[in-house]
N, C-alpha and C positions, 0 to 999 in steps of 0.2 A: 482395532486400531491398525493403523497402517507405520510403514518403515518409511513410506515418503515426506521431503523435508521440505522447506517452504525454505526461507533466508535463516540466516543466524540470527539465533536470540543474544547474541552477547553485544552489550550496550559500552561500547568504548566513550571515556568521560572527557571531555573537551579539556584543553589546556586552563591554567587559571587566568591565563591573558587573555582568552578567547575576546574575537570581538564578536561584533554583532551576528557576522555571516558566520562564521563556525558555532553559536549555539543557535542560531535557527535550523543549521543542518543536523545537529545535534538533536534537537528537538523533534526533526523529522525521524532519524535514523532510528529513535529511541520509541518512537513513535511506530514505526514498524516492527522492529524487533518484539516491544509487544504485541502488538497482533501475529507475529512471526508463533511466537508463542501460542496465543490463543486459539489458530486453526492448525497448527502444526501436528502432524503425527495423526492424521485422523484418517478412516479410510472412506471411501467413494459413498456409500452408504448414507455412512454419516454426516457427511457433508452435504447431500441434498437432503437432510430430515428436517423439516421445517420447526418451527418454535411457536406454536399457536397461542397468543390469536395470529400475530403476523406471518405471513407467510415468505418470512426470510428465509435464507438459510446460509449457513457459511462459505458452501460453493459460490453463492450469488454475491456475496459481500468479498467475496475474494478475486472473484470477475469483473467486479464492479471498482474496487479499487484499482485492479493490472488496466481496467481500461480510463480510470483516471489519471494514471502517472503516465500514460502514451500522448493521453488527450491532453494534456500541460504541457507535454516535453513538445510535441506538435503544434500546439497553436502558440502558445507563449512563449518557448523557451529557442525557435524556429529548428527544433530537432525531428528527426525524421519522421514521414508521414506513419498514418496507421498501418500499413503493412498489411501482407495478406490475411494476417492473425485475426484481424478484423470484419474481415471481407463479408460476412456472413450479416453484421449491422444492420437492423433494421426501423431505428429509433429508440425510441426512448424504454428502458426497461428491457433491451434487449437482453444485458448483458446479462442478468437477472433471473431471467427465462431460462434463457440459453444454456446457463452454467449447468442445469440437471442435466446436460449432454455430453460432461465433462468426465473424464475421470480426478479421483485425484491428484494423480503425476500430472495430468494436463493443466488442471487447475493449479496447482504449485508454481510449475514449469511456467507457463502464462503469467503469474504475475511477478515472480524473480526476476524473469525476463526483463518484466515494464520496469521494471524499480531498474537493474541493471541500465538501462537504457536513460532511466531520467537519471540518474546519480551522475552520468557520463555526462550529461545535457546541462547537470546545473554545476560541476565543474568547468566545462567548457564557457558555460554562460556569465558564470560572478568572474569568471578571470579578464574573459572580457571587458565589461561590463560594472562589475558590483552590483549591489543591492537596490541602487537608484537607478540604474538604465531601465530604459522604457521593455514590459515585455514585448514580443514579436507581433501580438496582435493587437498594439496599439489600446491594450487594455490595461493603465495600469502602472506598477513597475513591478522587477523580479523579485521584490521585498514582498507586495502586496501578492504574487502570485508563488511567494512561497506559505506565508502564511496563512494563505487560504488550502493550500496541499496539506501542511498539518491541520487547519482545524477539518477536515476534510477527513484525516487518519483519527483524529482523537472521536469525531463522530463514530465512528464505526469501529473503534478497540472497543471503546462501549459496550456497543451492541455485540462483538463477539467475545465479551468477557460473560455476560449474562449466557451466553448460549453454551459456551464451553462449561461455564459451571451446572447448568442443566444436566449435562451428555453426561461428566464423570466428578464433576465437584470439584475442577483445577481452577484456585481463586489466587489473584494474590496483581499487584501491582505491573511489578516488572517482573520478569523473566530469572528463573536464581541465576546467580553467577558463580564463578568459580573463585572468584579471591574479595568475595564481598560478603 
């Protein structure tokens, strides 16, 4: 196991007024945190061991989401382009491939990043905006392209809940908390 950290697992619980747009970011945030969780602490090793049959692995699924929060916050949300982080793209499943080239600080460090980046992008953007403005690429609104960002994380917590509990048998919903 490793010392390196991926985001916070701690799930802060939206007000009881919340409206629509504070529990859909909610829903995102909580949504990360467990996967925060589920590849969290793990070392380089173990993060490219795949889980046969498929040939996933949680480096790839962790490359794979830092390059879906870049790729929303870029096309939809008109937040900054892919950056040199990227550079290396070469279609489809790249990122995939790719991640076995990763360490895990890199892998971490890479998708903190993208999350930091899009959290900046959909505050900027609902204050604008709200939840009915058109996204950036004329696909849409920011409603529809948030909810496609969470069903997009809940796919793949999934998938790295099964994996995680393979590697050391860490099972369980959310993330413990400390006053819960």
């Amino acid at each position: 196991m490793s010392d390196d950290t991926v985001l916070s697992t701690s799930i802060a619980e939206p007000s009881p007024t919340a409206g629509e747009a504070e529990m859909l970011l909610f829903s995102l945030d909580r949504s990360r945190a467990q996967f925060a969780w589920k590849v969290g602490g793990l070392d380089t090793a173990t993060l490219h061991a795949p889980h046969p049959p498929s040939a996933m692995t949680l480096g790839g699924l962790i490359k794979h989401l830092a390059l879906v929060e870049d790729q929303r916050t870029a096309e939809h949300l008109g937040g900054p382009g892919f950056g040199a982080v990227w550079s290396g793209w070469d279609g489809p499943e790249w990122e995939w491939r790719s991640a076995a080239d990763d360490s895990a600080s890199q892998l971490y460090a890479l998708w903190r990043d993208a999350v930091e980046r899009s959290r900046a992008a959909w505050t900027r953007a609902l204050a604008e905006g709200g939840l009915d403005a058109p996204a950036s690429s004329g696909q849409g609104t920011l409603r529809r392209v948030l909810v496609d960002l969470t069903d997009e994380y809940a796919r793949h917590v999934g998938h790295a809940d099964l994996m995680r509990e393979a590697i050391d048998g860490l099972v369980g919903e959310d993330p413990p908390q400390g006053d819960r």
